[in-house]
SERO-4910 file (N, C-alpha, C, O; in steps of 0.05 Angstrom, whole numbers):
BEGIN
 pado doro    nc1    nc2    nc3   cac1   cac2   cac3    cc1    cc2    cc3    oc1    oc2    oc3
  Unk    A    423   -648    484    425   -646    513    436   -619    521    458   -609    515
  Unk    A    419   -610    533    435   -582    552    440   -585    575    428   -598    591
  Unk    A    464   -570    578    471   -564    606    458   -549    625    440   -533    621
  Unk    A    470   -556    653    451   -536    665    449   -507    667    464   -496    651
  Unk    A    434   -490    682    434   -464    682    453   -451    700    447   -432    714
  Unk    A    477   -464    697    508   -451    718    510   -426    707    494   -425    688
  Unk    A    521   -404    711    536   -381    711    562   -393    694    576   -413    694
  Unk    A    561   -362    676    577   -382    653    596   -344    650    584   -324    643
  Unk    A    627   -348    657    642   -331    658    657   -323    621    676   -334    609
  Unk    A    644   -306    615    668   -306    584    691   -281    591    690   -260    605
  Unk    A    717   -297    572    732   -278    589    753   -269    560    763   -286    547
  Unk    A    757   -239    554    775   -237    531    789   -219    539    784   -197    549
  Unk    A    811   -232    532    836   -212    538    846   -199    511    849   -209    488
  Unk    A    851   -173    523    853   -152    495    889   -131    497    899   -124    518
  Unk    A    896   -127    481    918   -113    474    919    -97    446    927   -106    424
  Unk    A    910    -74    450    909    -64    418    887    -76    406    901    -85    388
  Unk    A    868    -83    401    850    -99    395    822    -76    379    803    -85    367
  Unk    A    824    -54    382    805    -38    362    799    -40    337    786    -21    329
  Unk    A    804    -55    321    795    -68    301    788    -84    305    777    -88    283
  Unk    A    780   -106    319    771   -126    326    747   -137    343    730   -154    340
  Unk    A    755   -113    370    734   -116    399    700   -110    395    683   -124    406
  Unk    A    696    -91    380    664    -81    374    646   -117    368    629   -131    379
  Unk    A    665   -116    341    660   -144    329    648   -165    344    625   -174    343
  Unk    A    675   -175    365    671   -203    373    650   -192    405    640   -209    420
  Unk    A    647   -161    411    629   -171    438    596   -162    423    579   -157    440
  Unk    A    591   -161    406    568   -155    391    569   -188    381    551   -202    389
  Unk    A    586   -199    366    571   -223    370    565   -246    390    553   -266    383
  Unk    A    574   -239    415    557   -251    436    540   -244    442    530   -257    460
  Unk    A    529   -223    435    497   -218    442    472   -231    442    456   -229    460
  Unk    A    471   -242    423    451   -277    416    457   -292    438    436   -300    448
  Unk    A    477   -299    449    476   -309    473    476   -301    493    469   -317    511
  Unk    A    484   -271    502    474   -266    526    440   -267    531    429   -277    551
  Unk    A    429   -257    512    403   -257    512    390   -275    518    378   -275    539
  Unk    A    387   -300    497    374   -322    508    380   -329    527    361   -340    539
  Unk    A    407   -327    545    421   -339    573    391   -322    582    374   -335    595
  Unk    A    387   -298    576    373   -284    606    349   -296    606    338   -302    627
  Unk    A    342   -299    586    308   -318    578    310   -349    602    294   -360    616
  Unk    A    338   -352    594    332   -387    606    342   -386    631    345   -406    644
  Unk    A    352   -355    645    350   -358    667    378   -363    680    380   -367    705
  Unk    A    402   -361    660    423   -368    663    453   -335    667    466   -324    649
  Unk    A    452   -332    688    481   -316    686    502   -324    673    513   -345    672
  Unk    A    508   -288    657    528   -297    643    547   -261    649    535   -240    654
  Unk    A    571   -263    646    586   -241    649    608   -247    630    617   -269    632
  Unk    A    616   -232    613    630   -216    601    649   -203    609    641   -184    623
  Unk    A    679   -206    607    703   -196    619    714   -192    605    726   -211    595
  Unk    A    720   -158    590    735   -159    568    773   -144    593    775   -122    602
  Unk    A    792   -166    594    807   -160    613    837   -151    588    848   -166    572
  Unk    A    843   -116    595    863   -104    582    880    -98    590    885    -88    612
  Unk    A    899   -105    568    937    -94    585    947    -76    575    971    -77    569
  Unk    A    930    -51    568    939    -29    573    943    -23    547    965    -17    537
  Unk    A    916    -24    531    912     -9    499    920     15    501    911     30    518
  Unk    A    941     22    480    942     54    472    930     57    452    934     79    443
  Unk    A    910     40    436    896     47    416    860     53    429    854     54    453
  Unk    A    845     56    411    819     59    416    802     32    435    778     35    441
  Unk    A    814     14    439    806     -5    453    783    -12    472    765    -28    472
  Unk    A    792      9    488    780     11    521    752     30    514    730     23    523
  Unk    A    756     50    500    735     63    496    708     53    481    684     59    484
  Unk    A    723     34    463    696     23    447    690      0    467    668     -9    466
  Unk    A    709    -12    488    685    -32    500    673    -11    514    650     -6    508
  Unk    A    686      6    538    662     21    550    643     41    539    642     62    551
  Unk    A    629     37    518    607     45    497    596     26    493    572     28    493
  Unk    A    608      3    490    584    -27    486    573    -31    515    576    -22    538
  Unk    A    559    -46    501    533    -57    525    526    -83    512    527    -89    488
  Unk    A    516   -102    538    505   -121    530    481   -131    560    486   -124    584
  Unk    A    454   -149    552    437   -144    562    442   -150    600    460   -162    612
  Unk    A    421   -139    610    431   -151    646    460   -133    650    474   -138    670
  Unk    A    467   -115    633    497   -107    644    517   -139    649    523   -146    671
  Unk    A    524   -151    631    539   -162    636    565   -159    624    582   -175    630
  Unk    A    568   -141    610    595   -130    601    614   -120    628    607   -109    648
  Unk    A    633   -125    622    649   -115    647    682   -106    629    689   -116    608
  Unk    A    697    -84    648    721    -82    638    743    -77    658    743    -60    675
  Unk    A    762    -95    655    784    -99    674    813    -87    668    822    -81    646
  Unk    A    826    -85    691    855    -70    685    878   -103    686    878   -122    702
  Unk    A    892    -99    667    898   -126    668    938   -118    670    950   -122    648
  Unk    A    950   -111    688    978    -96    697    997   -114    681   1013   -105    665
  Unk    A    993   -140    685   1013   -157    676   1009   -168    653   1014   -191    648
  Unk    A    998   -145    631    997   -158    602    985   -174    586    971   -170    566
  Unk    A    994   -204    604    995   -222    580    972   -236    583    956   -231    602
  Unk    A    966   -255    567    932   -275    576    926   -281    588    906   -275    600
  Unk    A    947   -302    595    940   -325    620    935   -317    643    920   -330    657
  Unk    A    948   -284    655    943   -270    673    922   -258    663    907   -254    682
  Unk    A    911   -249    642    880   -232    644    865   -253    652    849   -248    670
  Unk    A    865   -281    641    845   -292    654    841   -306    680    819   -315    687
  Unk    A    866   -308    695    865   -315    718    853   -298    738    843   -307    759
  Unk    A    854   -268    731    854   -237    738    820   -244    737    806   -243    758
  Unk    A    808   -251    713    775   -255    711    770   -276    735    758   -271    756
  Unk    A    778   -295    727    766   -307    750    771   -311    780    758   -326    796
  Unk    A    790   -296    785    795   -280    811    776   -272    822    767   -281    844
  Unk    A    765   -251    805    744   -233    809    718   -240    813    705   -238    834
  Unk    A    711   -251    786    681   -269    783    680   -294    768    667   -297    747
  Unk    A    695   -311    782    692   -330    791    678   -352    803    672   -373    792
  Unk    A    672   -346    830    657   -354    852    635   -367    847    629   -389    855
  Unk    A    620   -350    829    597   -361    837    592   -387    804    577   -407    805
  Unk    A    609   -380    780    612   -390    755    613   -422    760    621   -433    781
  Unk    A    604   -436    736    607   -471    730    631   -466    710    654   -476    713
  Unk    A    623   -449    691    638   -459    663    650   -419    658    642   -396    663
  Unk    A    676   -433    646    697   -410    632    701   -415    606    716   -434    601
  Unk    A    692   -400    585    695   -391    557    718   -369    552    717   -345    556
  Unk    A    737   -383    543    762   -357    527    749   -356    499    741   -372    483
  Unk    A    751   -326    502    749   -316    470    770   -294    467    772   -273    481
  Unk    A    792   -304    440    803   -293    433    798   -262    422    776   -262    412
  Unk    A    807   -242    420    797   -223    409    810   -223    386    812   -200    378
  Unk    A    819   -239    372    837   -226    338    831   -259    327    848   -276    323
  Unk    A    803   -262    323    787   -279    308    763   -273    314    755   -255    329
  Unk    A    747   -295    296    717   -294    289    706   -320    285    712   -340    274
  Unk    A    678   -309    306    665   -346    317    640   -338    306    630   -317    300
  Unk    A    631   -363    307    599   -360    303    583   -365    311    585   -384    327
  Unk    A    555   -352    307    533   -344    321    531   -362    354    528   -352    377
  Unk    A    532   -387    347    531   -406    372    547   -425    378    542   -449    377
  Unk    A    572   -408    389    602   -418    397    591   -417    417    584   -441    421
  Unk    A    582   -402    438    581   -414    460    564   -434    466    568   -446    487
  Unk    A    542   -441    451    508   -449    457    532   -491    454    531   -507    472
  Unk    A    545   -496    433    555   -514    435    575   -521    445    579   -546    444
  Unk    A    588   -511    454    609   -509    468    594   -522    503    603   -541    515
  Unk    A    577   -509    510    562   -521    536    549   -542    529    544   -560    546
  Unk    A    542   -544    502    521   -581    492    548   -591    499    549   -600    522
  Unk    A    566   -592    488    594   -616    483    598   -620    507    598   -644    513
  Unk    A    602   -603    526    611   -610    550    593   -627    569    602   -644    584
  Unk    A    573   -621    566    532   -641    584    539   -675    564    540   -697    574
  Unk    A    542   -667    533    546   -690    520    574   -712    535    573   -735    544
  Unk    A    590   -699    533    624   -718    537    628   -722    557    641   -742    563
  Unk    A    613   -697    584    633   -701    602    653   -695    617    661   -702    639
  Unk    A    663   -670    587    692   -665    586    702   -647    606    682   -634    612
  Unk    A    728   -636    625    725   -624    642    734   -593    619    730   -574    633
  Unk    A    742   -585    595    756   -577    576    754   -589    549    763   -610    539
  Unk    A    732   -559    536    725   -578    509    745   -555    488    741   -531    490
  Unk    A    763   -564    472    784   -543    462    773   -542    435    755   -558    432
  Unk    A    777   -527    416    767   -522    389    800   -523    366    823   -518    371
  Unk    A    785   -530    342    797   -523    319    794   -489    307    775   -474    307
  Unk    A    824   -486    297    830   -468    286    829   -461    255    834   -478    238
  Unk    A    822   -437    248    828   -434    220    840   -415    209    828   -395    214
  Unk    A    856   -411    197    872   -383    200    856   -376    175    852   -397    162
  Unk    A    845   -350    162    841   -338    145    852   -301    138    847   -280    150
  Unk    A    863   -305    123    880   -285    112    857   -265     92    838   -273     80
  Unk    A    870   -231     95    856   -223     85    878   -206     63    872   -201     39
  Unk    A    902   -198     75    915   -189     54    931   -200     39    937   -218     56
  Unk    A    948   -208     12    965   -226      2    978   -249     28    979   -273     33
  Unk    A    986   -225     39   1022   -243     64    999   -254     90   1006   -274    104
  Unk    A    976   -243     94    967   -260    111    948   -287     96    941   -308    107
  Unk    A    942   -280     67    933   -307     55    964   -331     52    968   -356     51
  Unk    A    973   -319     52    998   -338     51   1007   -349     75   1017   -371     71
  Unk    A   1008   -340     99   1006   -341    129    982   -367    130    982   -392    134
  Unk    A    967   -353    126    941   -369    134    949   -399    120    953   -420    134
  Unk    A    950   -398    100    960   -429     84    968   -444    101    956   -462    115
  Unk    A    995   -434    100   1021   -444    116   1011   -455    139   1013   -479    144
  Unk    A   1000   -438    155    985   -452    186    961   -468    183    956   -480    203
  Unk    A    945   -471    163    930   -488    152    938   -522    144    922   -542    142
  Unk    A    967   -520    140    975   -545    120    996   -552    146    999   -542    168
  Unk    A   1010   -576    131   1025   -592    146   1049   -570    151   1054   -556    171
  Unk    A   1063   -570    122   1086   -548    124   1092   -522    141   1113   -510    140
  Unk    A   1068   -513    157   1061   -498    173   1060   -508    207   1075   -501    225
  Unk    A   1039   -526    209   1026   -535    230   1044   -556    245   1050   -555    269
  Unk    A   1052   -579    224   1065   -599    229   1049   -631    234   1057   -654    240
  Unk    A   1020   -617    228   1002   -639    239    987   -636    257    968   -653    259
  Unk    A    989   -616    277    973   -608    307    936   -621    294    924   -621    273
  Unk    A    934   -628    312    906   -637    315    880   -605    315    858   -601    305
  Unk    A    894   -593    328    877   -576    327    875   -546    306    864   -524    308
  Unk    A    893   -558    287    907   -545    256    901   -559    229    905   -547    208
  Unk    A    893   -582    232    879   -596    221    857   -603    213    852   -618    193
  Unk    A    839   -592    230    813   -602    233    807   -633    246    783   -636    251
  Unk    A    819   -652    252    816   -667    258    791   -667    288    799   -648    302
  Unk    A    777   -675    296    763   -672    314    745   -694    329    749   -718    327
  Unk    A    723   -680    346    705   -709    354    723   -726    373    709   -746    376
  Unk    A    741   -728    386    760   -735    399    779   -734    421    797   -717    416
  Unk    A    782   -747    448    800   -734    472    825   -734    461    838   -755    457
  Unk    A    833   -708    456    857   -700    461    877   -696    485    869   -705    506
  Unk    A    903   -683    486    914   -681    499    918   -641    501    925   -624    518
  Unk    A    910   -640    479    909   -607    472    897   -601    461    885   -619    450
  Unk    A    890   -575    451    875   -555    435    878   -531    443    894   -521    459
  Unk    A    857   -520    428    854   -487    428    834   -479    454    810   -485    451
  Unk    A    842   -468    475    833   -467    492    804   -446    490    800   -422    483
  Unk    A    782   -471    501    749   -450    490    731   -450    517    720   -431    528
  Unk    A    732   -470    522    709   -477    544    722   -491    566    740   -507    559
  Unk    A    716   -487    596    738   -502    623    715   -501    643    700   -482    647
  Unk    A    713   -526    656    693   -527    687    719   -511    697    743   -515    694
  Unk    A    702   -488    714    712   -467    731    728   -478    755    747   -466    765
  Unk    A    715   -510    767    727   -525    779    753   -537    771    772   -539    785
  Unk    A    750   -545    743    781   -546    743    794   -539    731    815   -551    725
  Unk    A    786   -511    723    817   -494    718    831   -480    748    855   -475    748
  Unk    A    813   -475    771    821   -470    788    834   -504    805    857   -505    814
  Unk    A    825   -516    806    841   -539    815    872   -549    809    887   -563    822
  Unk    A    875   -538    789    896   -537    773    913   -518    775    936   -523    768
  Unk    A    906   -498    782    924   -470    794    928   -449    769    945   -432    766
  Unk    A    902   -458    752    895   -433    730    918   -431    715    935   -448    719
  Unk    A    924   -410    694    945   -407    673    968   -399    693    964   -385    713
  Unk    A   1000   -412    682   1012   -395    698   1026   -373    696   1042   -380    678
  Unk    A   1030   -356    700   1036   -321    702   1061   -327    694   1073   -308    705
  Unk    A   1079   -340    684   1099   -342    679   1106   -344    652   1127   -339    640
  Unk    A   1088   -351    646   1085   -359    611   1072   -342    597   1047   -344    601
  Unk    A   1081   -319    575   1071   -311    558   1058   -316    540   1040   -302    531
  Unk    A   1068   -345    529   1061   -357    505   1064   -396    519   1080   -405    535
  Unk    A   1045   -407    507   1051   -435    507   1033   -444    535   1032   -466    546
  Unk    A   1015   -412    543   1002   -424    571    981   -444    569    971   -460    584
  Unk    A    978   -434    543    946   -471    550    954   -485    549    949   -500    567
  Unk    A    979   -501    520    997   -520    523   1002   -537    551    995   -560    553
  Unk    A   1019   -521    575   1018   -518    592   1005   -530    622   1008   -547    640
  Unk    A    985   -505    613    958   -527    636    947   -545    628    941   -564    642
  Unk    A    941   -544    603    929   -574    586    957   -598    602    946   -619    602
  Unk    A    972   -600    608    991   -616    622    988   -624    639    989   -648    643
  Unk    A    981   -600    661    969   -604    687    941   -606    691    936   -608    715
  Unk    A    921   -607    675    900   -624    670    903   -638    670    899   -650    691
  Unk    A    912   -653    648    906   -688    643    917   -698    657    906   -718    665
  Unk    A    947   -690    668    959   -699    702    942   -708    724    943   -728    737
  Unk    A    922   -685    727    896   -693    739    875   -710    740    857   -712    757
  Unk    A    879   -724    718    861   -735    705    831   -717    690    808   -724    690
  Unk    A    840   -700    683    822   -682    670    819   -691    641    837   -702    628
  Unk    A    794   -686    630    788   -691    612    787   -681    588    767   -666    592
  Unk    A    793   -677    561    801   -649    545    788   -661    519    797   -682    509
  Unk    A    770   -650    511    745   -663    479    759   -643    463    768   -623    473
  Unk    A    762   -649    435    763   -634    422    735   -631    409    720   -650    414
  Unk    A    729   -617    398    697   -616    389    702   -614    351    722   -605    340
  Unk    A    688   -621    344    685   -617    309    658   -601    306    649   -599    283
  Unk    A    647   -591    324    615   -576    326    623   -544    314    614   -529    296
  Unk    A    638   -544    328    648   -509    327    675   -502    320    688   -522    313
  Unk    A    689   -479    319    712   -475    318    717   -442    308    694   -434    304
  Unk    A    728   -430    304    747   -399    301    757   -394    276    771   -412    265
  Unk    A    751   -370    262    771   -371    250    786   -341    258    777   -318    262
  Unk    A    816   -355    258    832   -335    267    850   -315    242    854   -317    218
  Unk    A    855   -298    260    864   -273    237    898   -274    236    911   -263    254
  Unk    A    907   -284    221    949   -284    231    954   -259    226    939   -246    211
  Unk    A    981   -247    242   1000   -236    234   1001   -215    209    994   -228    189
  Unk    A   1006   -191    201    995   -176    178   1029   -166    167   1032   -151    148
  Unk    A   1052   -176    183   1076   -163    178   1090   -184    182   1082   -199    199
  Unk    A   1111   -193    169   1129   -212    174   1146   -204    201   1155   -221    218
  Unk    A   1150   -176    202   1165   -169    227   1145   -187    251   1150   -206    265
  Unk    A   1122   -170    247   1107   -187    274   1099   -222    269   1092   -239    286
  Unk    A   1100   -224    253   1099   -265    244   1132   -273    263   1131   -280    287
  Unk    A   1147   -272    255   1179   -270    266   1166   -269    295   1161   -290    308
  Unk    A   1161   -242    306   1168   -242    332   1148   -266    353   1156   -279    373
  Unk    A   1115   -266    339   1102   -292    352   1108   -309    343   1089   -323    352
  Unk    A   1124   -328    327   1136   -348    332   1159   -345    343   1168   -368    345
  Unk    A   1169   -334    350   1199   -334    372   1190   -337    396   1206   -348    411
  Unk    A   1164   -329    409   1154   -332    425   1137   -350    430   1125   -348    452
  Unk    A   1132   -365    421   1120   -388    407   1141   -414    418   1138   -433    433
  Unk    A   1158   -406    403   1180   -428    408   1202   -424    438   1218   -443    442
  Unk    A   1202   -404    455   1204   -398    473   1191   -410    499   1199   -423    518
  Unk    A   1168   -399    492   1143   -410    507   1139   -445    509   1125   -457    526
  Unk    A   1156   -457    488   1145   -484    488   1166   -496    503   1164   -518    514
  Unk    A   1192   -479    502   1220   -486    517   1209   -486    550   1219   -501    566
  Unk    A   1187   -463    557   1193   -466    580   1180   -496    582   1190   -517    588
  Unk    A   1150   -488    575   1144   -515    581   1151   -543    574   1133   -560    570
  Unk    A   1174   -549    572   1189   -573    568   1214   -574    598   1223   -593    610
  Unk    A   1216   -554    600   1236   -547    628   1221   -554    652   1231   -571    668
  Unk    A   1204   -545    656   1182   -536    671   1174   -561    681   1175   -563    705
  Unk    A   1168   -581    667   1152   -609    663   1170   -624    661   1164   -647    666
  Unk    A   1196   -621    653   1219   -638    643   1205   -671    616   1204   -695    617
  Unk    A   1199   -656    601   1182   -671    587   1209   -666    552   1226   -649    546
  Unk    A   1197   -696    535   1212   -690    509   1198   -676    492   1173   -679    490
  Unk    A   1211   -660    480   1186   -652    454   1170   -681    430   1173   -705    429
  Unk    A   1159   -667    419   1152   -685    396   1163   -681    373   1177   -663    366
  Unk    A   1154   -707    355   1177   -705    333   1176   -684    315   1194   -671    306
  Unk    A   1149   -683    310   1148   -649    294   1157   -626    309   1166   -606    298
  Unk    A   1155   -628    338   1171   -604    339   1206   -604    341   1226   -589    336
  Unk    A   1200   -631    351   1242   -637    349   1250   -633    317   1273   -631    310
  Unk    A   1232   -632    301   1240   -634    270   1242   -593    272   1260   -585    256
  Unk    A   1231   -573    283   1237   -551    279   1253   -534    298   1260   -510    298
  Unk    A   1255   -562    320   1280   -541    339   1306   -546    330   1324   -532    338
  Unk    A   1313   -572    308   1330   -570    293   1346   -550    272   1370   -550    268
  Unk    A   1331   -537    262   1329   -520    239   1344   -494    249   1352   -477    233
  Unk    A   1349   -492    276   1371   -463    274   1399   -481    279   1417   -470    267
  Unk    A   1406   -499    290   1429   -518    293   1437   -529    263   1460   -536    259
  Unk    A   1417   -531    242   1427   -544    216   1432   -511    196   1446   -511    176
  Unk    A   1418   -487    206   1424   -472    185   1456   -454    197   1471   -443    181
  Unk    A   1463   -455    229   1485   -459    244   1512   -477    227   1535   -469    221
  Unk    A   1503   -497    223   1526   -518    216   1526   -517    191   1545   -528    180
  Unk    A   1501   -502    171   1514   -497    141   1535   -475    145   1555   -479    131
  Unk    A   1536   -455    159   1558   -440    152   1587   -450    141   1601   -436    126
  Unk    A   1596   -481    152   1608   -486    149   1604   -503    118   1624   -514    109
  Unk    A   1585   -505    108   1595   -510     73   1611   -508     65   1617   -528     53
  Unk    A   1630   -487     65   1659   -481     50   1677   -500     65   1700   -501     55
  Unk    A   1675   -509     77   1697   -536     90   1688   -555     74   1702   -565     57
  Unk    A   1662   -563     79   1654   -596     57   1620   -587     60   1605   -578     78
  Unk    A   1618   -595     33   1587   -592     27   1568   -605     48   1548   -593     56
  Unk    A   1575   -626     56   1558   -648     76   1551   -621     91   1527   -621     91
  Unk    A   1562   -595    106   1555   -591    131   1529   -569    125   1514   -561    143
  Unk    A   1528   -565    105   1504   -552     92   1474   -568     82   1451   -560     78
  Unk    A   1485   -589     81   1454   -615     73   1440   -623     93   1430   -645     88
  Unk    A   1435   -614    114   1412   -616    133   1401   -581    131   1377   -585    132
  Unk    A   1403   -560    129   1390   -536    109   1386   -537     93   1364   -528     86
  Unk    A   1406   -550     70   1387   -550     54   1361   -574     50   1343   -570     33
  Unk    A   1362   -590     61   1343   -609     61   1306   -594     79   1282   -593     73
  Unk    A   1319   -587     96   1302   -575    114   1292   -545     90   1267   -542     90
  Unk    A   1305   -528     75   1292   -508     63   1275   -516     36   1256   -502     27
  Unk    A   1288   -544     20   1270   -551      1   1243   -559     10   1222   -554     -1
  Unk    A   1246   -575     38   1220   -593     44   1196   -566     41   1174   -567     30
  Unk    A   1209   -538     56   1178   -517     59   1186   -505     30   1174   -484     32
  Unk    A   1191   -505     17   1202   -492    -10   1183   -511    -29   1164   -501    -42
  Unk    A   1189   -535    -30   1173   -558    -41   1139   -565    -34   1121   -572    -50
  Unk    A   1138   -562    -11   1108   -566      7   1096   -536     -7   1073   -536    -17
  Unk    A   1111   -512     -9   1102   -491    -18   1083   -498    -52   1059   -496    -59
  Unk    A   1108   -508    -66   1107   -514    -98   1084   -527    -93   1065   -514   -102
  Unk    A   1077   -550    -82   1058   -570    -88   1030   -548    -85   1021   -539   -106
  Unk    A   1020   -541    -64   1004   -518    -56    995   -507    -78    971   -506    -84
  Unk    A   1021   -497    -99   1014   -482   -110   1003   -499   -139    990   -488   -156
  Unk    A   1008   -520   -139   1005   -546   -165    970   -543   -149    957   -529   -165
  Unk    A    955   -550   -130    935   -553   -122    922   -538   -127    899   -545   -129
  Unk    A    928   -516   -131    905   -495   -145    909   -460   -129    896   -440   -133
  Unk    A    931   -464   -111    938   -440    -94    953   -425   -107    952   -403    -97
  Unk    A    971   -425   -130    989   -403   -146    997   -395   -129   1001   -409   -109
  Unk    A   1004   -363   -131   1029   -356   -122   1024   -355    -91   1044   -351    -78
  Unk    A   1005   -357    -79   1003   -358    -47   1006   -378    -39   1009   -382    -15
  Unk    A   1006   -401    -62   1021   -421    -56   1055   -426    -39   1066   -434    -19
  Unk    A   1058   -414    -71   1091   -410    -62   1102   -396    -46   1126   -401    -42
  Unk    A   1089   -372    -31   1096   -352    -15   1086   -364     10   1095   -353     30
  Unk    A   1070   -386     14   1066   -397     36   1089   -413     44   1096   -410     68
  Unk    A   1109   -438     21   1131   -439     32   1146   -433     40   1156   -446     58
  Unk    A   1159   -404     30   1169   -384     43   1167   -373     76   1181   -370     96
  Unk    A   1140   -368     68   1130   -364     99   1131   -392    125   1130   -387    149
  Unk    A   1133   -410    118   1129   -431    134   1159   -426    145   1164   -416    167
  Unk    A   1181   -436    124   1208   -429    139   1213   -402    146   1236   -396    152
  Unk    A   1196   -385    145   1202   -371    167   1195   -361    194   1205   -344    208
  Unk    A   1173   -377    196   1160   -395    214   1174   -408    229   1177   -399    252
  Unk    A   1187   -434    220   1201   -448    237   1234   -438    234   1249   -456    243
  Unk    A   1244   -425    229   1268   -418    239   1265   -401    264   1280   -403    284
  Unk    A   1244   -382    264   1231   -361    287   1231   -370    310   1245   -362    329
  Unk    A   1206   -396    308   1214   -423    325   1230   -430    333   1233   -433    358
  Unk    A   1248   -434    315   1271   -456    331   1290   -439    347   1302   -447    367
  Unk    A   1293   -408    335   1310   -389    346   1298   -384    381   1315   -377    398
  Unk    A   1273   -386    387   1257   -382    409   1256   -404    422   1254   -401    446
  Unk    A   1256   -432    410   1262   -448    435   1290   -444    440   1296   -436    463
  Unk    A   1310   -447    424   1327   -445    439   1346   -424    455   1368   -430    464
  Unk    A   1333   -399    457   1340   -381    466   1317   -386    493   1327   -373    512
  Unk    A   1305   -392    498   1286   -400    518   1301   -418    536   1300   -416    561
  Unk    A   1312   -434    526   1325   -454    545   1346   -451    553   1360   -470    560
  Unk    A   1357   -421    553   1376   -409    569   1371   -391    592   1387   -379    605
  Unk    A   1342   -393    592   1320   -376    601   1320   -389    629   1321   -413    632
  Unk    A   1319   -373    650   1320   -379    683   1284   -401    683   1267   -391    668
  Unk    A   1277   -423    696   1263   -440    692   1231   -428    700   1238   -407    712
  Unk    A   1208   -427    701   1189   -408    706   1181   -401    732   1175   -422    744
  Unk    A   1180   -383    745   1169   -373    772   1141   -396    779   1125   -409    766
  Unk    A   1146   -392    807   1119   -407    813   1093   -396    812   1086   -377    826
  Unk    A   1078   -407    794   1050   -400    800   1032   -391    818   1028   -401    841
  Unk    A   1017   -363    803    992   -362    826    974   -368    823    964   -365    801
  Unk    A    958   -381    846    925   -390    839    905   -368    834    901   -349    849
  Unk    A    890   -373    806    873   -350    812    857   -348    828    844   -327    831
***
């Protein structure tokens, strides 16, 4: 089943992204094209916060058919504002909104299903699975880590699990109707914004598919410095939205906002061992989850993936709770 011939907005927000950008707007080209055959508008929004690298120049050198490439000034940085900023703009006349990340890689006909799932389900928000793939040692070890439990914690959309209404995912595909009904990403949030509106969706009664048709694979982190700093932000971002919503976390994540409060209360070991056995319990489990990995046939990226996971979730836990000292989020603007 296809959908209809709506105006279909893609929107990527970019930061430093010249290694990456040529890539992912050359592979939408297969679909802009056929769109023009079947008669269907499509635009292209690559929306930037202010590359000092080669960025800007290689999109304005690309082209794609009908001129539907477009390039935006995006002042306030972060995503949720580049894409609110897109559909600000061009908007209006759009059915459906496609995010594409720029620091991954989709295939050929991410978008072509992405519009079946949605004619199929219904859905107002069809979200995708993730895959992290690593290309140097520390990002194959990265990649693991966010691949497996010891990493992920279980997330549905880290798993592969799919075919299914969720409550979240990886934000891919949105009726233009209701992400604007909803008052779009909010500008307040750096990190944790789909999380977020995925909230105020289903509040709505909005509908959120995860799909098992399609999915990303994404590129992690290439420096532990920068792994550290997006999960602090990560876990920040999730503080607000728990403030925000006044909502509980979940147990996997209550299991890693623990982890700076237990490696806190080992200091005190030298008083009595007890105050050190919730760290150490918490560093064998990714230390152990690592070992096993590596018994499975992963060797030493095995074991460097446990490593990496706790440091993952201490990053985390250091970012929610430094978040929740954090003044509560500004009010939203509609895009």
């Amino acid at each position: 089943m296809n959908v209809g011939p709506g105006k279909v907005l893609i929107v990527i927000p970019t930061l430093n992204e010249a290694a990456h950008i040529g890539a992912v707007i050359e592979g939408l080209r297969p679909f802009c094209q056929h769109a023009a055959v079947a008669a269907r508008d499509v635009s292209v929004i690559v929306v930037d916060g202010g590359s000092s690298d080669a960025t800007r120049p290689i999109v304005g050198a690309a082209t794609l058919p009908n001129g539907a490439l477009h390039l935006l000034d995006n002042p306030a940085r972060i995503q949720g504002a580049a894409v609110n900023l897109a559909v600000q703009r061009f908007g209006d006349a759009a059915e459906w909104l496609i995010r594409v990340d720029a620091h991954a890689v989709y295939p050929g006909d991410y978008c072509d299903v992405l519009l079946n799932e949605a004619a199929v389900t219904g859905a107002d928000s069809v979200v995708v699975a993730m895959r992290a793939v690593g290309r140097t040692p520390f990002q194959r070890a990265v990649a693991l880590a966010q691949n497996t439990r010891i990493g992920n914690g279980g997330a549905a959309h880290r798993i592969g699990a799919a075919g299914k209404v969720v409550d979240h995912g990886h934000h891919a595909l949105m009726r233009v109707s209701a992400f604007r009904a909803v008052g779009g990403y909010d500008p307040a949030f750096s990190h944790n914004e789909d999380a977020e509106l995925d909230l105020r969706l289903g509040a709505a009664g909005g509908k959120i598919w995860l799909t098992g048709r399609t999915g990303l694979d994404y590129l992690p982190r290439d420096t532990a410095f920068s792994l550290i700093r997006q999960y602090r932000n990560f876990g920040r971002g999730r503080a607000q939205t728990l403030i925000k919503h006044q909502i509980r976390p979940r147990m996997r994540q209550a299991v890693v906002i623990a982890v700076v409060p237990a490696v806190l209360l080992a200091v005190l070991g030298f008083v009595h061992p007890m105050f050190a056995l919730p760290a150490a319990v918490w560093l064998a489990g990714c230390l152990g989850g690592g070992l096993a990995l590596a018994l499975r046939g992963h060797g030493w990226t095995g074991l460097a993936a446990g490593g990496v996971a706790a440091l993952m979730h201490l990053a985390w836990s250091f970012g929610f709770w430094t978040g929740l000292f954090r003044r509560a989020p500004a009010q939203r603007a509609a895009p």
